[in-house]
N, C-alpha and C positions, 0 to 999 in steps of 0.2 A: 689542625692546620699547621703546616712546617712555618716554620721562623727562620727568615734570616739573616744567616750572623755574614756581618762584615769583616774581613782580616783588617789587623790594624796595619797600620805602614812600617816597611821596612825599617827597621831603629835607626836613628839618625845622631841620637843625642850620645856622648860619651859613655856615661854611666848603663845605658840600654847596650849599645858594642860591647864593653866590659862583662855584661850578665850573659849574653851571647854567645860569647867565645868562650866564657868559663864554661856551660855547657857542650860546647862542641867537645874541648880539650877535654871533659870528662869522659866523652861516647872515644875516646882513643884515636883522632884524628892524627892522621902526619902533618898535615898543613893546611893552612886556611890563608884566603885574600879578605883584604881589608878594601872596598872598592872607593871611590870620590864622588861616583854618580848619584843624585839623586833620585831618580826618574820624574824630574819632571823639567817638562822643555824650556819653563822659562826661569830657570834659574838650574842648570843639567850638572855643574859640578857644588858640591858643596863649600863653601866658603875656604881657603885654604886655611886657616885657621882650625876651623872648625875639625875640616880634614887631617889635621896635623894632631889634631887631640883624639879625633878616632884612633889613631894608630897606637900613639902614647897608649890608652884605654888598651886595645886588645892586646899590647906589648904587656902592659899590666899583668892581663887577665891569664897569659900566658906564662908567664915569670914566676907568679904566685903559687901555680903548681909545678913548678920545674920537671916539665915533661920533654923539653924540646922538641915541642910543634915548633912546623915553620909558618911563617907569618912573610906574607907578600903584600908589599902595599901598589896597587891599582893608580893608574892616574888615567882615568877613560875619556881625555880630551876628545882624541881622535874617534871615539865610536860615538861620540855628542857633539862632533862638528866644528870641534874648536881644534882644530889642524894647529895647533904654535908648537911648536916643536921644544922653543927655550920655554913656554911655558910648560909644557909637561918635563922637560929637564928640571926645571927649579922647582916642583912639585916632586918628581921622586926624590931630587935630593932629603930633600926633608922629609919625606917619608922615611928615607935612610937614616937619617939625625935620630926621629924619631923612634928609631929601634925597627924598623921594617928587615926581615935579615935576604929577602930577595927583592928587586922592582921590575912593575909588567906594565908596560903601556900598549894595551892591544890596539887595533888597526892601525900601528905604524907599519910600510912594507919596504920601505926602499932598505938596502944598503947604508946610505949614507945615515937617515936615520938612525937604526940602531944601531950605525958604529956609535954615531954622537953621544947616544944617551949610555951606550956599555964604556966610554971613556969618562962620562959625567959622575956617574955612581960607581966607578971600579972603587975599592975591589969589590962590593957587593954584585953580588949575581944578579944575571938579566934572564928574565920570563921574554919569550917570542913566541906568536901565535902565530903556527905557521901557515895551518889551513891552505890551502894555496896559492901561495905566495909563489909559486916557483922556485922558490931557494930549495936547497938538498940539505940538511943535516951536518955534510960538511963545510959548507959555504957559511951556516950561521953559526959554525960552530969558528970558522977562521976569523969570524965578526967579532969575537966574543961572547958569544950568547951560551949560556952554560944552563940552562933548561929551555926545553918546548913544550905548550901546548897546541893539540889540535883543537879544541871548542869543540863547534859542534858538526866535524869536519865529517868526523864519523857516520853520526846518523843520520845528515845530509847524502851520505855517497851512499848509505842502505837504503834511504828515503828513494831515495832518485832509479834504485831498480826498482823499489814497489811501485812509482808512479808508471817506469815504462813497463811493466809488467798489465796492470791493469789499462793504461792505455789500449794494450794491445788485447785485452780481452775484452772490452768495452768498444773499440773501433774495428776489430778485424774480425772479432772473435774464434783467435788463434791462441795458444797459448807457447808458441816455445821460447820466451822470454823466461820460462820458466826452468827450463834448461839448464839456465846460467845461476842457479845459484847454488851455495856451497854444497855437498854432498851430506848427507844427513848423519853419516857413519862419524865421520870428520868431527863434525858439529857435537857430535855427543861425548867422543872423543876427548876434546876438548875442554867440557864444561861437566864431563865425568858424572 
């Protein structure tokens, strides 16, 4: 009979972050985030405190092997519904304090926004998710924003031809949705 095992929870505590990132920084990473969230809804950010000594820990864990990973500290108010804007400002700050050498608050979208918080934390650099957001690359780059991330911008938009692809073979049963995608030669091409 199979057994089974349960994952423990994502590390939470300082010393757990620390052993963490030492192994990441071992596997030869360029960068790693440090996030706030806990996953759980009734209590979704970690205590700032607490948060502030995660980052300490992985600044650590980082340092110790002088490899120059970058290290981003996360303040994920906005994707757990706590929309405060100065609070996620006074949270990356001290992420910043804390030796974080970029900060990312994703699902901020406005303009004003991340002008706020790339004036709050200059001169450290700001993470934007840009996903679509509508801004162009140089619109967030006039903002200040000096890295993007898409998420998972990507394989939502590859996601979304396999739904209307099969759609269209499951309701019409047609196939030239299939037409549309990249050319195979391309593709190899590419990935060599």
């Amino acid at each position: 009979m199979a057994q089974i095992v349960k994952s423990s929870p994502l590390p939470s505590e300082p010393d757990e972050v620390a052993a963490n990132v030492a192994r990441a920084v071992q596997t030869g990473v360029a960068g790693l985030s440090i996030e706030d969230s806990t996953g759980d809804t009734k209590a979704p950010l970690y205590e700032r405190g607490l948060a502030i000594a995660r980052i300490k820990a992985a600044r650590a864990a980082i340092d110790a092997d002088n490899n120059g990973v970058l290290l981003t500290g996360r303040c994920e108010g906005f994707l757990v519904g706590r929309d405060d804007l100065d609070m996620v400002i006074y949270r990356l700050k001290a992420y910043s304090e804390a030796g974080a050498d970029c900060l990312y608050a994703p699902g901020i979208k406005t303009k004003e926004q991340i002008s706020a918080i790339v004036k709050a934390v200059h001169p450290k650099p700001v993470n934007f998710l840009i996903g679509a957001s509508g801004l162009s690359l140089k619109e967030v780059e006039a903002l200040g924003v000096r890295r993007i991330s898409v998420g998972g911008s990507l394989a939502r938009t590859a996601w979304a031809g396999f739904v209307r692809s099969v759609r269209e073979m499951a309701e019409k049963g047609t196939f030239t949705e299939l037409g549309h995608g990249h050319p195979a030669g391309e593709l190899n091409k590419l990935f060599g």
